[in-house]
N, C-alpha and C positions, 0 to 999 in steps of 0.2 A: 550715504548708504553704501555699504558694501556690492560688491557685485558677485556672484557667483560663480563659478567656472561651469556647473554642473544642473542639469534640469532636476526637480525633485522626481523620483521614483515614485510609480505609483504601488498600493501600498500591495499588491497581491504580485508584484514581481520581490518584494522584501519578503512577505509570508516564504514564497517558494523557497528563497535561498535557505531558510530555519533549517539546517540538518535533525533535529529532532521533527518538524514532522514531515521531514522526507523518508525519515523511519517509519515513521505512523503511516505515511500511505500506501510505501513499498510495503506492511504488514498486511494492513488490509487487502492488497491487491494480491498476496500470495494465499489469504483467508479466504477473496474470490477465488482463485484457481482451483485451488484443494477442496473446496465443496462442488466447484463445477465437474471435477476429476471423479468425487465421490457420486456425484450422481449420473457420470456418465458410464463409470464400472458398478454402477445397480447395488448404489449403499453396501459394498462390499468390501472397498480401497481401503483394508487393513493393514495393506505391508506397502502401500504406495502413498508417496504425497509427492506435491510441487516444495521443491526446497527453494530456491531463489531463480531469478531472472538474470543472468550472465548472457553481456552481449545482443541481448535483444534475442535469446534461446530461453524460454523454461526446462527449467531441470527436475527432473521428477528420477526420486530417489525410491528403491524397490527394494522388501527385504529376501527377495529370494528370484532365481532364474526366472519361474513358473509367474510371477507377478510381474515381473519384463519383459516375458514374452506374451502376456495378455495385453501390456500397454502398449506394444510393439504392435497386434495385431490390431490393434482400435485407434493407432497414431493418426491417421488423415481425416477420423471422425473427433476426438481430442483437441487438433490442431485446429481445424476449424470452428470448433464451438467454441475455444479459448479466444479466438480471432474477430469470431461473431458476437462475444457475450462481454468480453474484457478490454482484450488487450488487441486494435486491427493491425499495429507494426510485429505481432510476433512473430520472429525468425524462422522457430521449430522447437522442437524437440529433443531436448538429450534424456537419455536413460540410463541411468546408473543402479547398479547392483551394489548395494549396502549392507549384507547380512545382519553388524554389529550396530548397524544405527537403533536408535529409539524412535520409531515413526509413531505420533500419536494418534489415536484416534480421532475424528471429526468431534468437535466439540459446537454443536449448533445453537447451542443454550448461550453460550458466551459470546457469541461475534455481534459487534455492534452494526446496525445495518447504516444508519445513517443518523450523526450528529445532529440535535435542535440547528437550527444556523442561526440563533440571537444567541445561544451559550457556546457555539462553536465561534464567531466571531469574536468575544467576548476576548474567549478563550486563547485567540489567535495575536488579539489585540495586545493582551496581556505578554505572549511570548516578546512580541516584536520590541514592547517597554523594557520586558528587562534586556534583551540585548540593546538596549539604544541609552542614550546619555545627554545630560543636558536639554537645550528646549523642547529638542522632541519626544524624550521620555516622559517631560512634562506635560504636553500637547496631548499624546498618546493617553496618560493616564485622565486626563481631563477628558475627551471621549468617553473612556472606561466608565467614570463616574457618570457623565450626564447618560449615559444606557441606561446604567443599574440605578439611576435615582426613574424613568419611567414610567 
C-alpha cells in the first residue's frame, strides 16, 4: 500500500475554501447588514446601503451629504447592533458620499433566510464533486446518490 504524505481534510475545511460560496456568504452577510441598517434608520435607508466589508470595516455607501450625516449621527448605535447582531470582529465604519451610485431598495421578499440543510448539504456536496477528480469525485458522488435514493 501506498503511504500518504498528507492527513485527509475534513470535508467542511474543503466546503470553506469553494470561492463561489465564499461569495454566497459574503452576499448574504452584506443582505444582513443593509436590512439591519434599514431598520435601524426607521425603513427609510433609501440613499444608504452597506456596500462591502474591507478590512474588517463596513462601508456604507450614501447618495447624498444629508444621508451621511444621519449615518454619521447614529454610527456608535449602527456599530454596535452590526456587532451585536452579525459580525463581533467589526472594525467600524466608513462613509462614503456616492451621488451617482444606484442604491437599491431593500428588497425583503427575495432574501433567503436560511437554506433546508439536507438540500444545502446536498448542494455543497455537489460543488465539492465537481471540483474534485478521480476517486473522490467518485466517493463524493456515491454519498450524493445514497441521500437522494432516502
Amino acid at each position: 500500500m501506498a503511504r500518504y504524505s498528507q492527513k485527509p481534510a475534513p470535508l467542511n475545511q474543503l466546503f470553506d475554501k469553494l470561492p463561489l460560496l465564499q461569495q454566497q456568504q459574503s452576499l448574504s452577510q452584506l443582505q444582513q447588514f443593509n436590512q439591519l441598517l434599514n431598520q435601524l434608520l426607521q425603513e427609510q435607508a433609501h440613499g444608504c446601503q452597506v456596500a462591502r466589508i474591507h478590512q474588517g470595516r463596513a462601508v456604507i455607501l450614501c447618495q447624498s451629504a444629508a444621508w451621511a450625516t444621519r449615518v454619521k449621527m447614529q454610527r456608535d448605535a449602527i456599530l454596535a447592533n452590526f456587532r451585536q447582531k452579525i459580525l463581533p470582529e467589526l472594525g467600524g465604519l466608513d462613509i462614503e458620499i456616492t451621488p451617482k451610485a444606484r442604491i437599491s431598495l431593500p428588497q425583503e421578499a427575495n432574501v433567503v433566510t436560511t437554506p433546508h440543510a439536507d438540500g444545502d448539504a446536498c448542494r455543497r456536496l455537489q460543488q465539492l464533486a465537481d471540483a474534485s477528480s478521480g476517486p473522490l469525485k467518485e466517493r463524493i458522488e456515491q454519498l450524493i446518490r445514497r441521500r437522494n435514493d432516502k
